[in-house]
One Martini backbone bead per residue (centre of mass of N, CA, C, O) as a GRO file, in nm:
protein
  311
    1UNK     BB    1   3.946 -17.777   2.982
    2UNK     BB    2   3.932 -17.812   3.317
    3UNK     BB    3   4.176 -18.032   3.484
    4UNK     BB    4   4.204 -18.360   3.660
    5UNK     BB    5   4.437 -18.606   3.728
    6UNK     BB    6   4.394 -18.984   3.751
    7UNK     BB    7   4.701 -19.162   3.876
    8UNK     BB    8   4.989 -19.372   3.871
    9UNK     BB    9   5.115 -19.581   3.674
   10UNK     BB   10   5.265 -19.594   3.399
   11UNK     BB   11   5.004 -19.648   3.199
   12UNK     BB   12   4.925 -19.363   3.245
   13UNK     BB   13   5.149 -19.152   3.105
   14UNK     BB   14   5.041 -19.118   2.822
   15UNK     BB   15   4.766 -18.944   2.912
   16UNK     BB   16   4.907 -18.721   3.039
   17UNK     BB   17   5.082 -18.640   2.810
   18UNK     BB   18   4.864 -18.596   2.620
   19UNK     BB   19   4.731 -18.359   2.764
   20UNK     BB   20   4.963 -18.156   2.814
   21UNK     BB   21   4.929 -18.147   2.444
   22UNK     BB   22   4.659 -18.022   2.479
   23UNK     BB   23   4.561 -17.691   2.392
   24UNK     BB   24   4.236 -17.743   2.480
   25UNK     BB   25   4.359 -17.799   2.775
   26UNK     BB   26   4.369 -17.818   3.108
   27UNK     BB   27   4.624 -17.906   3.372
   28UNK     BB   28   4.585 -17.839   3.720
   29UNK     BB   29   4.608 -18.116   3.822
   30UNK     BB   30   4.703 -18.414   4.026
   31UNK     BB   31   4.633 -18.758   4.099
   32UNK     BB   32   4.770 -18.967   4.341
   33UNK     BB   33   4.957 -19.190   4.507
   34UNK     BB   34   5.139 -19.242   4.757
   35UNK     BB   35   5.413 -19.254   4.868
   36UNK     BB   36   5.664 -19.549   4.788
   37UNK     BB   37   5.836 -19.795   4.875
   38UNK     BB   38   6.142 -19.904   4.744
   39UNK     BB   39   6.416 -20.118   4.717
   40UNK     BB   40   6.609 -20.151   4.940
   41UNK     BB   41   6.604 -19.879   5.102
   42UNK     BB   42   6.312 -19.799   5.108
   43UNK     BB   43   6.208 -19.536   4.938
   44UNK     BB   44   6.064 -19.315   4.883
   45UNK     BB   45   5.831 -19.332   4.569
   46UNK     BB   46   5.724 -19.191   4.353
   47UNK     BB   47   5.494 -19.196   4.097
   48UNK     BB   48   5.481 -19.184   3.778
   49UNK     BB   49   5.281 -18.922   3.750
   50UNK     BB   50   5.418 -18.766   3.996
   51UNK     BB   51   5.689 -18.717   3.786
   52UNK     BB   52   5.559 -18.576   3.558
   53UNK     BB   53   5.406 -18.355   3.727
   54UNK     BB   54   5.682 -18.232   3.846
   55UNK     BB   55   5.809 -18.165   3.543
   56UNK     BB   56   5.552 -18.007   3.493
   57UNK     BB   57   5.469 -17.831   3.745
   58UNK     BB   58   5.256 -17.982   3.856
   59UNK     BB   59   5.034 -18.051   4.108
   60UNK     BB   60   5.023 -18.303   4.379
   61UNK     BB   61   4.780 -18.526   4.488
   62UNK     BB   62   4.798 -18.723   4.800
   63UNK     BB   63   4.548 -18.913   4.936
   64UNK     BB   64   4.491 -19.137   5.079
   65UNK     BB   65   4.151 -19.076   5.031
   66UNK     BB   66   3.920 -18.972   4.809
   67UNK     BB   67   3.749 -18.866   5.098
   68UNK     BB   68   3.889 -18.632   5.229
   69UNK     BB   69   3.818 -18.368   5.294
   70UNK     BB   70   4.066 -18.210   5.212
   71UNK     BB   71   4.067 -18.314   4.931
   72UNK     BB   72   3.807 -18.197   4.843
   73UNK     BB   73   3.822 -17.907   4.906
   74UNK     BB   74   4.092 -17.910   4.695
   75UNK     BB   75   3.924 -17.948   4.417
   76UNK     BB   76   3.726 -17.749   4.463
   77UNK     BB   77   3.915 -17.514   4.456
   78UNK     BB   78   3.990 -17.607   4.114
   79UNK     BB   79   3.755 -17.651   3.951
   80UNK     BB   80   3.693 -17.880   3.788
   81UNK     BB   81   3.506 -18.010   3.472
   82UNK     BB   82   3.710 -18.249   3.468
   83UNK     BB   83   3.848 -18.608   3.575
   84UNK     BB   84   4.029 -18.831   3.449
   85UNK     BB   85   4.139 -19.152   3.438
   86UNK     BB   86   4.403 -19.367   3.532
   87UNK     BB   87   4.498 -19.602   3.775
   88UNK     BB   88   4.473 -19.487   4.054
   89UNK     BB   89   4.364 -19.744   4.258
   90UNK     BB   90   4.054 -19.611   4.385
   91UNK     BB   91   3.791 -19.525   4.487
   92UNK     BB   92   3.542 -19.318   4.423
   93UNK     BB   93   3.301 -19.108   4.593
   94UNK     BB   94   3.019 -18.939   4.571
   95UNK     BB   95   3.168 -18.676   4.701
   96UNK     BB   96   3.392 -18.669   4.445
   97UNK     BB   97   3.240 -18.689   4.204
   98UNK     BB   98   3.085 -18.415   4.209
   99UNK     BB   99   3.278 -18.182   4.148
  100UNK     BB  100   3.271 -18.228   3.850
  101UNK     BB  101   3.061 -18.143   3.633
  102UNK     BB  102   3.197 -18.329   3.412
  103UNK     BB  103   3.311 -18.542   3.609
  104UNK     BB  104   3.433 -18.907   3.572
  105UNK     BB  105   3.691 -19.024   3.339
  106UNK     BB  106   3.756 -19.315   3.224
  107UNK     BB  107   4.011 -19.570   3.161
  108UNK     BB  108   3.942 -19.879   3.027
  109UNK     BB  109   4.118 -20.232   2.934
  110UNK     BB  110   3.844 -20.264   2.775
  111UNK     BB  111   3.578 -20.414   2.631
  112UNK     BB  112   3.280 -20.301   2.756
  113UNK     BB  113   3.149 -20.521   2.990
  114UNK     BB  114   3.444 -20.646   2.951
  115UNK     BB  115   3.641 -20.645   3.210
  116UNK     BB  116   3.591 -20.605   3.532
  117UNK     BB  117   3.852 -20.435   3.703
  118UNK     BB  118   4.172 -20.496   3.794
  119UNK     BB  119   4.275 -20.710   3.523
  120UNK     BB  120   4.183 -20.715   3.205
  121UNK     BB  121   4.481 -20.747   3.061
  122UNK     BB  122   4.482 -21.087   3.187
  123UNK     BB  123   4.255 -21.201   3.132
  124UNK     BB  124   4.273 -21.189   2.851
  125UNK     BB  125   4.544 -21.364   2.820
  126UNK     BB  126   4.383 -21.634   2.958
  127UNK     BB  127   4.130 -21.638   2.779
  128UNK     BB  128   4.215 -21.589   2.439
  129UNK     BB  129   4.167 -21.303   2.325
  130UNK     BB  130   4.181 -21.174   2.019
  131UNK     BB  131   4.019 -20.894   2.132
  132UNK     BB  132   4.033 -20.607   2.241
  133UNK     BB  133   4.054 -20.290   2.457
  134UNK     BB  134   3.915 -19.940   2.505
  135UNK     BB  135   3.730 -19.756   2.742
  136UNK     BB  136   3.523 -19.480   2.772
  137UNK     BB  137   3.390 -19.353   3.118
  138UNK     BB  138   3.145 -19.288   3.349
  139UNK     BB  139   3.169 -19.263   3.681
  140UNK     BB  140   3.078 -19.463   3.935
  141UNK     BB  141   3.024 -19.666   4.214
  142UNK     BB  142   3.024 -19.867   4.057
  143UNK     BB  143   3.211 -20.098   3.911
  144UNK     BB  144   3.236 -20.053   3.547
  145UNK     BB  145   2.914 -19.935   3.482
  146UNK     BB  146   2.933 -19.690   3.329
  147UNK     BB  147   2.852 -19.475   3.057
  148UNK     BB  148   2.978 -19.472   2.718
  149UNK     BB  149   3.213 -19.320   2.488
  150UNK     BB  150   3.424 -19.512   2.374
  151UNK     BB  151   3.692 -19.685   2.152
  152UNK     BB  152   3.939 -19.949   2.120
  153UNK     BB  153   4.100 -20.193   1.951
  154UNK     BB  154   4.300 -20.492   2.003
  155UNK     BB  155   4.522 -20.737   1.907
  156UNK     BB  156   4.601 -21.054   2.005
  157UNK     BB  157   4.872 -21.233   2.049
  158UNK     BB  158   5.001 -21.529   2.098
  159UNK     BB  159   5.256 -21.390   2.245
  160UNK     BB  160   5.154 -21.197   2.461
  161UNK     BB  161   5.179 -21.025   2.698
  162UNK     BB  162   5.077 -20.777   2.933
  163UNK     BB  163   5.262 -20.595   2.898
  164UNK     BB  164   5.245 -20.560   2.590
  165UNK     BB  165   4.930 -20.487   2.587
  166UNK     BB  166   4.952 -20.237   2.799
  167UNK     BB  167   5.151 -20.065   2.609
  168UNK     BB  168   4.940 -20.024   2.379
  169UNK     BB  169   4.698 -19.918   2.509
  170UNK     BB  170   4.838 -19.699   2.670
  171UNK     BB  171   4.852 -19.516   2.359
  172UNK     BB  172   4.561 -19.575   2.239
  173UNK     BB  173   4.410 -19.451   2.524
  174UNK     BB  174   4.543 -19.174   2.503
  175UNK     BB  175   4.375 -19.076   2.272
  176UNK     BB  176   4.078 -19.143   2.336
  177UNK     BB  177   4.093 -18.938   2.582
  178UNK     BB  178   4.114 -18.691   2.427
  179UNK     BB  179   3.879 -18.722   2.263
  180UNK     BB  180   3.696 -18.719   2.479
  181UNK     BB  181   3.732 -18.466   2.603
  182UNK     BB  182   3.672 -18.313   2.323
  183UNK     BB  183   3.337 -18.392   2.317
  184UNK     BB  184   3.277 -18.282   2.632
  185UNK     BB  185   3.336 -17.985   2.494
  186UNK     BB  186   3.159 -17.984   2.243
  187UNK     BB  187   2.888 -18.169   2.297
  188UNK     BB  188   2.892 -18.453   2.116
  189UNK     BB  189   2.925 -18.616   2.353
  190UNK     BB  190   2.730 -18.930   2.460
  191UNK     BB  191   2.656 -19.137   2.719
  192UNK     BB  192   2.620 -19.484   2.702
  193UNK     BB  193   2.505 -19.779   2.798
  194UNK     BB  194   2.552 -20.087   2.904
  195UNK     BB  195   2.557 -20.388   2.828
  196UNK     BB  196   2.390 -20.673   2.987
  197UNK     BB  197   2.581 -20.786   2.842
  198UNK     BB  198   2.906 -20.974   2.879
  199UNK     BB  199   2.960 -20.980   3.131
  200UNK     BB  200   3.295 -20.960   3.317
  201UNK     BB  201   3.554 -21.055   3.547
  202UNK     BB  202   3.863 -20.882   3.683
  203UNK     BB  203   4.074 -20.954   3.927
  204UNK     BB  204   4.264 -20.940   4.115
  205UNK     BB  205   4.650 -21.075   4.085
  206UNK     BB  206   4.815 -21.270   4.252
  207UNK     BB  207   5.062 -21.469   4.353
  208UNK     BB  208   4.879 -21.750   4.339
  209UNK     BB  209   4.756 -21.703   4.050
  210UNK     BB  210   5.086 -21.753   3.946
  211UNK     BB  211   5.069 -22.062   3.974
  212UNK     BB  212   5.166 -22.386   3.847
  213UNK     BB  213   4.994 -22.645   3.655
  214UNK     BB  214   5.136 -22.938   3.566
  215UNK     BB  215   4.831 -23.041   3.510
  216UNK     BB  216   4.765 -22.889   3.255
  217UNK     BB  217   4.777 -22.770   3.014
  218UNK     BB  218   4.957 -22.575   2.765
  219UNK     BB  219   4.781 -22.347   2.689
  220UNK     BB  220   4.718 -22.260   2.937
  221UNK     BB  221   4.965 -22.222   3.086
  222UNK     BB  222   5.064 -22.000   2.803
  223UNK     BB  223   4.832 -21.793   2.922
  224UNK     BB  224   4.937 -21.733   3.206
  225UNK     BB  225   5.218 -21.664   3.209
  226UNK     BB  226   5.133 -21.421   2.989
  227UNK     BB  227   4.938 -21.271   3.215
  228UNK     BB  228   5.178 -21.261   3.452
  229UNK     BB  229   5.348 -21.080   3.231
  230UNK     BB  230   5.536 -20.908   3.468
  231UNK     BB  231   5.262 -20.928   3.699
  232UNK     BB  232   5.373 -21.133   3.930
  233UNK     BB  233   5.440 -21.382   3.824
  234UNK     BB  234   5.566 -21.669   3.752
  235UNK     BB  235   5.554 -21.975   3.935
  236UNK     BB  236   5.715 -22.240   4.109
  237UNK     BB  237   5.894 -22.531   4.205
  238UNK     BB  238   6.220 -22.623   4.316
  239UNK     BB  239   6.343 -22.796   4.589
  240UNK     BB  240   6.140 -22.608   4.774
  241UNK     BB  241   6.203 -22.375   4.560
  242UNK     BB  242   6.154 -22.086   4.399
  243UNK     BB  243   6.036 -22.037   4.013
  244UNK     BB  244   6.089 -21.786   3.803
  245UNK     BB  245   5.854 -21.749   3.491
  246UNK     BB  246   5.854 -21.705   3.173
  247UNK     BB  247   5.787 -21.746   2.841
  248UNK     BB  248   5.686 -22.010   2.648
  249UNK     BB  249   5.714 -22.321   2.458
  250UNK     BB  250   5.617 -22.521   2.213
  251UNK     BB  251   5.611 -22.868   2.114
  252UNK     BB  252   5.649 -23.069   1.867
  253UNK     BB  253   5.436 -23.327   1.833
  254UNK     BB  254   5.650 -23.488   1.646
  255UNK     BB  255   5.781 -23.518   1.914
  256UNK     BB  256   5.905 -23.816   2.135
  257UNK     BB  257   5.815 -23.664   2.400
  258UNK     BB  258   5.749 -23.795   2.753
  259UNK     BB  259   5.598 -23.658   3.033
  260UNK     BB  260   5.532 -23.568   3.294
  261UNK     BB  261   5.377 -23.327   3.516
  262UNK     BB  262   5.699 -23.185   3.591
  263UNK     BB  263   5.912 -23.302   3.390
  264UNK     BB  264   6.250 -23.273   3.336
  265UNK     BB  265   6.421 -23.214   3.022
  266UNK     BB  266   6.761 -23.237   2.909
  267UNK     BB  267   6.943 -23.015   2.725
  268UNK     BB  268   7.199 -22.826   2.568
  269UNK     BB  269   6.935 -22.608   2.433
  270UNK     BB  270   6.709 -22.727   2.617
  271UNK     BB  271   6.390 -22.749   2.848
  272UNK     BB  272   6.173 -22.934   2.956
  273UNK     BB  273   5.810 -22.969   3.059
  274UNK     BB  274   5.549 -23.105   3.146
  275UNK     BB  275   5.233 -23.214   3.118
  276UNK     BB  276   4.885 -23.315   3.017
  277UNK     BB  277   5.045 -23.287   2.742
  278UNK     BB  278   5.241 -23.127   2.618
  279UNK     BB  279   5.486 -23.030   2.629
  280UNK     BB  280   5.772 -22.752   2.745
  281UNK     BB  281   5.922 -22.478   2.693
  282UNK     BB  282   6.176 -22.310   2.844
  283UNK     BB  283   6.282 -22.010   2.905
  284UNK     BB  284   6.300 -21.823   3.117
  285UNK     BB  285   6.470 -21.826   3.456
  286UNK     BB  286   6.447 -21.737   3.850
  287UNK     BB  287   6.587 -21.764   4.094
  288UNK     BB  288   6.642 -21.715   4.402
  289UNK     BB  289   6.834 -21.458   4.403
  290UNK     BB  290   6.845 -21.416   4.093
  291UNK     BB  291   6.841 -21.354   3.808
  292UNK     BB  292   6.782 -21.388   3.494
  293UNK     BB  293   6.752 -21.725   3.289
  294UNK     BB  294   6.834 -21.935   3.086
  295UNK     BB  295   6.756 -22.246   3.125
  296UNK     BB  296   6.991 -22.422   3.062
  297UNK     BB  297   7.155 -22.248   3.258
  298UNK     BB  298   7.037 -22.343   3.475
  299UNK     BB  299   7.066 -22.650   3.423
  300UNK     BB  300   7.348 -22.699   3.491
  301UNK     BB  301   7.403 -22.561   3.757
  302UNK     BB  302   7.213 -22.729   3.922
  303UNK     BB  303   7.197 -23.054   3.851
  304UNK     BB  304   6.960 -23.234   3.665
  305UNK     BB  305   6.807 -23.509   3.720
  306UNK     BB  306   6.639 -23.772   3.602
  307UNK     BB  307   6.327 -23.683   3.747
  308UNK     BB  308   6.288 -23.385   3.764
  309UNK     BB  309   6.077 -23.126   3.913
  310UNK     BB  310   5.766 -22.966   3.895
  311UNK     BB  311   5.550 -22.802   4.146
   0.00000   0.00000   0.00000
């Protein structure tokens, strides 16, 4: 078939690769996010897919908004039969849905109709889904309700991190998504409604949503930390500065050590912190304006007293 392939962030390059390697398939443009500033001098810079398309020497589209005129007659122009769709960033309006004959096929990195939303992989780490994984659909106006191609699942481990789980899946999310191409080229592949059960839903996760609460148990805690990693990033406040939290370690029950919620216990080797249940052990800590560092090396500098806070 020929493609419009249409994505923004890191974890959509795995799909565009895929594409690009499959026989089968031409990727006639590229549709991606207009150039963002970043770095200290804030120059404009290409997005992960648009830098992808450009080394393939692909056309790239960046239309401020999916709905612009000017971008729909250019997609028409381009008349792709279909265009797979990876974290693209803005909504798709209907009159730009309809341009591909065989529509707007999404890859959206949860089991549907479970984590509908922007923060899928965000949301399952946070609530301690043991099994999560990818599904592709096609693309409609409401929040991630068209009708479902395929799936693949992931388990999730104990210790993963949002960013562990999501370059898993998008990898594993871009074979789907090449499968998926292939059978809706072959006539065999045909779309499921989803199940009325189930829904739920993961919104874009801010970064107020990723301070922490030491009035918390420490699972809620330790599985908030490693939703939030690496973006928007966990943190705290000491002495009425931000600090940066990396993924933290359970201290075992049959340890002495008892601290109210937010109170810092300083050792050689290791700093603890309280919660509303058991410690937990500070893994990396991120002073504002320093590096990412050992807690304890945080905490040597700091020069610590007994009953020091985090709040």
């Amino acid at each position: 078939m020929r493609l419009v392939f249409a994505g923004t962030p890191e974890p959509a390059v795995p799909s565009l690769r895929a594409l690009l390697g499959s026989s089968r398939h031409e990727v006639a443009a590229v549709v991606t996010r207009p150039d963002a500033p970043a770095g200290r001098g804030r120059k404009l810079v290409r997005s992960p897919v648009g830098a992808l398309a450009d080394e393939a020497g692909i056309p790239v589209l960046t239309p401020a908004r999916p709905s612009d005129p000017a971008f729909r007659a250019e997609l028409a122009e381009i008349a792709p039969d279909c265009c797979p769709v990876v974290a693209y960033g803005a909504l798709i309006p209907r009159a730009t849905l309809d341009i591909p004959r065989r529509g707007w096929v999404n890859l959206h990195f949860s089991l549907l109709p479970a984590w509908r939303g922007a923060a899928p992989v965000q949301a399952a780490v946070r609530h301690g889904d043991e099994v999560t994984g990818a599904t592709t659909f096609l693309l409609e106006e409401g929040m991630d309700t068209g009708p479902t191609f395929g799936v693949v699942t992931e388990p999730v481990g104990p210790a993963d991190t949002a960013g562990d789980l999501l370059g898993r899946l998008a990898v594993s999310g871009a074979a789907l998504l090449v499968a998926t191409m292939d059978g809706i080229a072959d006539g065999t592949l045909r779309p499921r409604p989803q199940p009325a059960e189930g829904v739920s839903r993961a919104p874009k996760v801010t970064t107020a949503d990723a301070r922490i609460d030491w009035g918390a148990p420490p699972l809620a805690i330790d599985r908030l930390i490693r939703s939030v990693t690496p973006e928007p990033g966990a943190w705290t406040t000491f002495r009425g500065e931000r600090l940066g939290l990396g993924p933290v370690a359970a201290v075992p029950a049959t340890e002495p050590v008892v601290l109210k919620p937010g109170e810092l216990h300083v050792e050689k080797r290791r700093v603890l912190v309280g919660t509303v249940g058991a410690p937990l052990q500070l893994g990396e800590v991120q002073p504002v304006g320093k590096r990412a560092m050992p807690a304890p090396d945080w905490a040597r500098g700091a020069h610590i007293e007994p009953g020091g806070l985090l709040t």
